[in-house]
C-alpha positions as CSV (number, residue, x, y, z in Angstrom):
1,X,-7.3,-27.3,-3.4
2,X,-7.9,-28.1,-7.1
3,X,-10.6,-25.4,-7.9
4,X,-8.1,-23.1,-5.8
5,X,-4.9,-24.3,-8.1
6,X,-6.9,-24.0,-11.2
7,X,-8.0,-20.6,-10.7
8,X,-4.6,-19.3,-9.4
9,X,-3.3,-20.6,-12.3
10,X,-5.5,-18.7,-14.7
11,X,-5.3,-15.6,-12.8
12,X,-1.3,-15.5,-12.6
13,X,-1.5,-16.3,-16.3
14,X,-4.0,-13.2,-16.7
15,X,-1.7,-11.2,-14.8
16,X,1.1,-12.3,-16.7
17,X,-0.7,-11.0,-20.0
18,X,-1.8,-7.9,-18.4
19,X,1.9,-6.8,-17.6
20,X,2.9,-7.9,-20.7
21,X,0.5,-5.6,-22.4
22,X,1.4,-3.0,-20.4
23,X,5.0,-3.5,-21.3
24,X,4.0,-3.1,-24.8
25,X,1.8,0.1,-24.3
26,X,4.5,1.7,-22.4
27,X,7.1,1.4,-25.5
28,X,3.8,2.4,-28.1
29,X,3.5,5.4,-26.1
30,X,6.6,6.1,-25.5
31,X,7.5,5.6,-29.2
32,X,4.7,8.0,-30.4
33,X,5.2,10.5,-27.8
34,X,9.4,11.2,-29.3
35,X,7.7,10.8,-32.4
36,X,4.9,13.7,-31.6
37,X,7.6,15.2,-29.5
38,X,10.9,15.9,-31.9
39,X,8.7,15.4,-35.6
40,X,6.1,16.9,-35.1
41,X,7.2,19.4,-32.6
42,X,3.9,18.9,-30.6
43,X,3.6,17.0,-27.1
44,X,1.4,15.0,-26.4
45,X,0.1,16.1,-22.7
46,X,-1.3,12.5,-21.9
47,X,1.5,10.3,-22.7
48,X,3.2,10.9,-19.3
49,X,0.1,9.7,-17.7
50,X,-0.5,7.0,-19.1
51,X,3.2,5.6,-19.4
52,X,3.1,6.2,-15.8
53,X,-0.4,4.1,-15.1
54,X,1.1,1.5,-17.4
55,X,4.4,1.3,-15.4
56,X,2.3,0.4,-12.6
57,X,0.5,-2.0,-14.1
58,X,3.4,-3.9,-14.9
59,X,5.0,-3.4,-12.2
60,X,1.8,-5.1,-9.9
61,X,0.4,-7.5,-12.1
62,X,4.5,-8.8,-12.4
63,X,5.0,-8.8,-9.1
64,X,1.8,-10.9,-8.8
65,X,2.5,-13.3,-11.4
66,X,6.3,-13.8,-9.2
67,X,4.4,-14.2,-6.0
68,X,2.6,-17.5,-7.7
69,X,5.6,-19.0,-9.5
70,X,7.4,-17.9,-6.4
71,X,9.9,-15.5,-8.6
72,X,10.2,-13.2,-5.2
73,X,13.2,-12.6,-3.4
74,X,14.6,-14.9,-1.3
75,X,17.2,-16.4,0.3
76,X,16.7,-20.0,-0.8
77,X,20.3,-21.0,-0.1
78,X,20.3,-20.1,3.2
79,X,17.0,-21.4,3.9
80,X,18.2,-24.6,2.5
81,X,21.1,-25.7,4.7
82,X,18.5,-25.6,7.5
83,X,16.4,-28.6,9.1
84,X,13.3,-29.7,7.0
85,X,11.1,-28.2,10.5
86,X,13.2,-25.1,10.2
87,X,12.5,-25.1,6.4
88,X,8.2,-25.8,7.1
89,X,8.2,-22.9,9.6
90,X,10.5,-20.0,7.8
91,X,8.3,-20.7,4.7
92,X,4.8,-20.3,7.0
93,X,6.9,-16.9,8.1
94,X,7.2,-16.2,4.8
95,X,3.6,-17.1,3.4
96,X,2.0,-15.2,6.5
97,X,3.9,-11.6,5.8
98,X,3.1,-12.1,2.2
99,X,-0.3,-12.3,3.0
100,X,-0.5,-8.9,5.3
101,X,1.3,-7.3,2.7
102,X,-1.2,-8.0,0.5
103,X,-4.0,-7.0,3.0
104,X,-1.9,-3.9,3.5
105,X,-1.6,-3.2,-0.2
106,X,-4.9,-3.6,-0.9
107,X,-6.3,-2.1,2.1
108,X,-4.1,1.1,1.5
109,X,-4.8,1.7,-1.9
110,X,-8.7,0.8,-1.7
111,X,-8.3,4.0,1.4
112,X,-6.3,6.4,-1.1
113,X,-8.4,5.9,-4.5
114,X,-11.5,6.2,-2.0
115,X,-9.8,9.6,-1.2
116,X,-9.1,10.9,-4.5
117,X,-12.2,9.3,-6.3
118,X,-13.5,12.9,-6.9
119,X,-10.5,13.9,-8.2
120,X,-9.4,13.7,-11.9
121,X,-6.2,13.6,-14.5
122,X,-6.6,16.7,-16.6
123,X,-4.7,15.0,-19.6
124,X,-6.8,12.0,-19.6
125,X,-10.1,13.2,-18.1
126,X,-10.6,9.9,-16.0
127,X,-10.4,9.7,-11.8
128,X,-7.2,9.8,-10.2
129,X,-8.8,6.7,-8.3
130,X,-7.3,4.3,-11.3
131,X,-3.4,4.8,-10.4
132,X,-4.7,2.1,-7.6
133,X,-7.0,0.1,-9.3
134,X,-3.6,-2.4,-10.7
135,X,-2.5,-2.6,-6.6
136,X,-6.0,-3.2,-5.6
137,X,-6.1,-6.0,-7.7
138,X,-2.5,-7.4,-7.3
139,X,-2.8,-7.1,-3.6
140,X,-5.6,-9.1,-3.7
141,X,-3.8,-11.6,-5.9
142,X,-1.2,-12.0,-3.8
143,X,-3.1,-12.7,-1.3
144,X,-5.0,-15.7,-2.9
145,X,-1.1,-17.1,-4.3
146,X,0.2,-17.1,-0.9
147,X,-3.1,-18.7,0.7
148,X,-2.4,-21.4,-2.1
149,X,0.8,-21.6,-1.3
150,X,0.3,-22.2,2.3
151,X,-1.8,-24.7,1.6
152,X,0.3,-26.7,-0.5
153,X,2.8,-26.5,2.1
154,X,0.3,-28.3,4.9
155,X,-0.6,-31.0,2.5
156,X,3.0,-32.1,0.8
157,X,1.8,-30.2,-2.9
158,X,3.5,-28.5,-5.4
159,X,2.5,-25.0,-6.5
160,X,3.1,-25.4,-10.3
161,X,4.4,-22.6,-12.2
162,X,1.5,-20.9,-14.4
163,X,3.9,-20.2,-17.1
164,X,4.6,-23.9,-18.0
C-alpha cells in the first residue's frame, strides 16, 4: 500500500494546486472581463466560457482532493456512537458508493465528451469535449482515494491528509 499511499498523496496534492489555480483564473478573468466590460465598454465573448470551465475545475479537482483527506460530508457523530463492527461496515458502505460514483462520473462524462467531441466553443475555438475532461479525471481520482481508503481500513492504517 505504500507505492498506493505515495501516489495518492501526490495526486490529491496536484489536485489541490489544480483547483487552486483555477480559483485564481476564475477571479483573473473575472477581474479583466468588468474591466473590458464597464472601461473599455467592450466584452470579452470568451470570459464566460472559460470562468465556467474553470468553475468546474475547481469544483472537481476540490472535491477530489476532499475525497482523500476525507473533507466529504458525513455524519461522523452519528457514526460514532455506534459499535466499532457497526463503524468497519458503514465505512465499507461508504467507501463502496464512493467508488461507483466515481465509476459513474467518469463513465458518464467519458460517454458525453465522446458525444460532443465534434462539437466546438465558438468563443474559445476548442471542443466542447473539455467541459468533462476535469470530471473524467476527478472521477477517476476518486476512485483510486477510496480504493486507498478501503484498504487502510482492512489493514488498521491511516490515510494521511495530503495537505500536512
Amino acid at each position: 500500500m505504500n507505492w498506493l499511499t505515495h501516489l495518492n498523496a501526490r495526486l490529491s496534492r496536484w489536485a489541490l494546486y489544480v483547483a487552486v489555480a483555477g480559483l485564481l483564473g476564475i477571479v483573473v478573468v473575472v477581474v479583466c472581463s468588468v474591466f473590458w466590460r464597464y472601461i473599455l465598454n467592450d466584452a470579452p465573448a470568451w470570459s464566460e466560457q472559460v470562468a465556467l470551465i474553470l468553475v468546474i475545475s475547481v469544483a472537481m479537482f476540490g472535491a477530489a482532493a476532499g475525497v482523500r483527506d476525507e473533507g466529504h460530508i458525513g455524519m461522523e457523530s452519528l457514526v460514532g456512537l455506534l459499535p466499532k463492527p457497526m463503524q468497519f461496515w458503514i465505512g465499507n458502505v461508504v467507501g463502496i458508493f464512493t467508488i461507483l460514483f466515481g465509476i459513474a462520473l467518469t463513465w458518464g462524462c467519458s460517454r458525453m465528451a465522446e458525444a460532443v467531441w465534434t462539437n466546438s466553443i465558438p468563443t474559445l475555438g476548442i471542443s466542447e469535449a473539455w467541459r468533462y475532461a476535469p470530471c473524467i479525471v476527478a472521477g477517476a481520482l476518486i476512485i483510486l482515494f477510496s480504493i486507498e481508503h478501503l484498504i487502510a481500513m482492512y489493514t488498521n492504517k491511516e490515510v494521511i491528509p495530503s495537505w500536512h
